[in-house]
N, C-alpha and C positions, 0 to 999 in steps of 0.2 A: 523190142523193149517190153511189149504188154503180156510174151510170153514167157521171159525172162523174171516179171514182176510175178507173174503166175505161178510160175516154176517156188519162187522163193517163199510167197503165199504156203502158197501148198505143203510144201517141206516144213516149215516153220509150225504148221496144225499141227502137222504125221508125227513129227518131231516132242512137241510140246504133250501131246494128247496118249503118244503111246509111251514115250520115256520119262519124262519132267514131272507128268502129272500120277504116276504110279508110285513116284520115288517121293514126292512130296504130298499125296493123300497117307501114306502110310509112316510118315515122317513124326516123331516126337524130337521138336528143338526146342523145350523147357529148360535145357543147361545152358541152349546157347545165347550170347550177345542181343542179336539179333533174332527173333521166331518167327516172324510174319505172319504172326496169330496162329502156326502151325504147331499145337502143344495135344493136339486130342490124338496124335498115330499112337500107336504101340511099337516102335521101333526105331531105337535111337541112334542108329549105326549099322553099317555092313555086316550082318551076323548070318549063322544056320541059320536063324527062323527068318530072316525078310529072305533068303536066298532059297530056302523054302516054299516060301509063300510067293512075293512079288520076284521073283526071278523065273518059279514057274510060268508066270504069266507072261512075263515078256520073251521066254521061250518059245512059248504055244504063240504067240503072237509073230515071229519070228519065223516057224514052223507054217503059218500062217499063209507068210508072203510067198511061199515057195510052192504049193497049189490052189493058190490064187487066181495064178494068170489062165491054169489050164481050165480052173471052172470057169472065169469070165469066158474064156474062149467055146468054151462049151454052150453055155448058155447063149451067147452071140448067134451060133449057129443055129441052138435048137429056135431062136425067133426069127433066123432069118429065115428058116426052112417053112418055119409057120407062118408066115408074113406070104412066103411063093407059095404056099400051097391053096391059101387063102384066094390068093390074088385068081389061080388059076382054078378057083372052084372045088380044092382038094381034088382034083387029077393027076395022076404021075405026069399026063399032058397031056396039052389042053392051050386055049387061046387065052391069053389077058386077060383079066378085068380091067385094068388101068384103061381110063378114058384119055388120057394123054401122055404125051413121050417124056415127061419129067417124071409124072405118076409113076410110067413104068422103069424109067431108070434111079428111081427113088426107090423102089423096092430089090432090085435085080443089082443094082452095083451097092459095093460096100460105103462104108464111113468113110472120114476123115482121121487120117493119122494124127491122132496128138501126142507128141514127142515130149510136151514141157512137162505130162505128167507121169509117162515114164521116168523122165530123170528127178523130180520129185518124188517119187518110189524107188530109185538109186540113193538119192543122197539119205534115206529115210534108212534104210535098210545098212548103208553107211556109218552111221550117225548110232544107229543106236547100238550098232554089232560092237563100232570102238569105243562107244560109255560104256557097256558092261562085261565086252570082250576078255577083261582080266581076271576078272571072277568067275565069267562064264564062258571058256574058251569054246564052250559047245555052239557059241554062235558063230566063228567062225565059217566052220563047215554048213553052217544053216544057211549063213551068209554066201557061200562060196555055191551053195546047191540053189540059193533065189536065183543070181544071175546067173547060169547055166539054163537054168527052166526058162526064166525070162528073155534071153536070149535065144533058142530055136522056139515061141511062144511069139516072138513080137517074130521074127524072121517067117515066119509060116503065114503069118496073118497080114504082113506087108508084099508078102508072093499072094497070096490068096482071098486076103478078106478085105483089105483097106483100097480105096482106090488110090495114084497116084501120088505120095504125097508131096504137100507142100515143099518146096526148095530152103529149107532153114541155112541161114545164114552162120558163120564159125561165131556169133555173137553167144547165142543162147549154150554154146555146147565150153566156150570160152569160162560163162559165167558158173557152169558147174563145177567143171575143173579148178578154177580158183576157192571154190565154197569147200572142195574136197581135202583140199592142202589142211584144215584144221581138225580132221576128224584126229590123227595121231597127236593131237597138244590134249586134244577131251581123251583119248588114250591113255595120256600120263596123267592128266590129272584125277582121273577118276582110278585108275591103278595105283597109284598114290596114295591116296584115300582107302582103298579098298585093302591094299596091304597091310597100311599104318594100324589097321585092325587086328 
């Protein structure tokens, strides 16, 4: 449940910080009803210039997620490498430093597998390809290239870098599945809107 609550945390920032809050910083709603005190953007609707502007960004942000995983992976290594080399006096080999058998399997074995924030990096990448998917069919294929990378990226790093992981229960992978069923309704409505333009 606490990974589940995590999962949804998580998603809901990615969500809000990369998509909601680009679309409503750059927002003028002076014509409408409602503004939410949103009257200072320059752009009152789905046009060239916000597709321009804010749709580059969420492109490049997009572009983003797709060598992401291979730096974090990169850099994982170059400190794990630096951590044993350390350990072992910068030797190619050489005896321990570690004073104790936790020390030394604290340095020499990997992390722990956390799955809730992968699938918070799924539903993220989800979430924002079908908001602006319609205007921007280029995220598709963006989309379509994160999980592929992400997928032999986490597969590599579960053979080779993570220790064992945890045994997740069909709970947490339940709770995604279900959260995923609404990205095509933010599909139409945002293609809807996008069109009506």
């Amino acid at each position: 449940m606490q990974l589940s609550k995590t999962t949804n945390v998580t998603f809901y920032v990615q969500v809000f910080n990369s998509a909601f809050l680009l679309l409503m910083v750059n927002a003028d709603m002076s014509e409408q009803p409602l503004t939410l005190g949103l009257t200072t953007g320059a752009l009152p609707d789905f046009n060239a210039i916000w597709f321009r502007s804010v749709g580059d960004i969420i492109v490049a942000a997009m572009v983003f997620n797709v060598y992401y995983p291979i730096v974090e992976v990169l850099g994982y290594w170059a400190l794990r490498i630096l951590f044993r080399c350390i350990d072992r006096g910068c030797k190619l080999k050489g005896d321990t430093g570690s004073t104790s058998i936790q020390g030394y399997i604290n340095i020499y074995q990997g992390p722990l597998y956390f799955m809730h924030y992968k699938y918070s990096s799924i539903l993220t990448i989800v979430y924002i390809t079908f908001m602006y998917g319609f205007g921007m069919p280029v995220l598709f294929p963006i989309a379509m290239l994160s999980f592929v990378v992400m997928y032999f990226v986490e597969k590599f790093m579960l053979f080779y870098g993570h220790v064992m992981p945890p045994m997740y229960d069909e709970r947490l992978s339940n709770d995604v599945l279900s959260k995923l069923q609404f990205a095509p309704i933010l599909y139409l409505m945002f293609g809807y809107w996008m069109a009506s333009n």
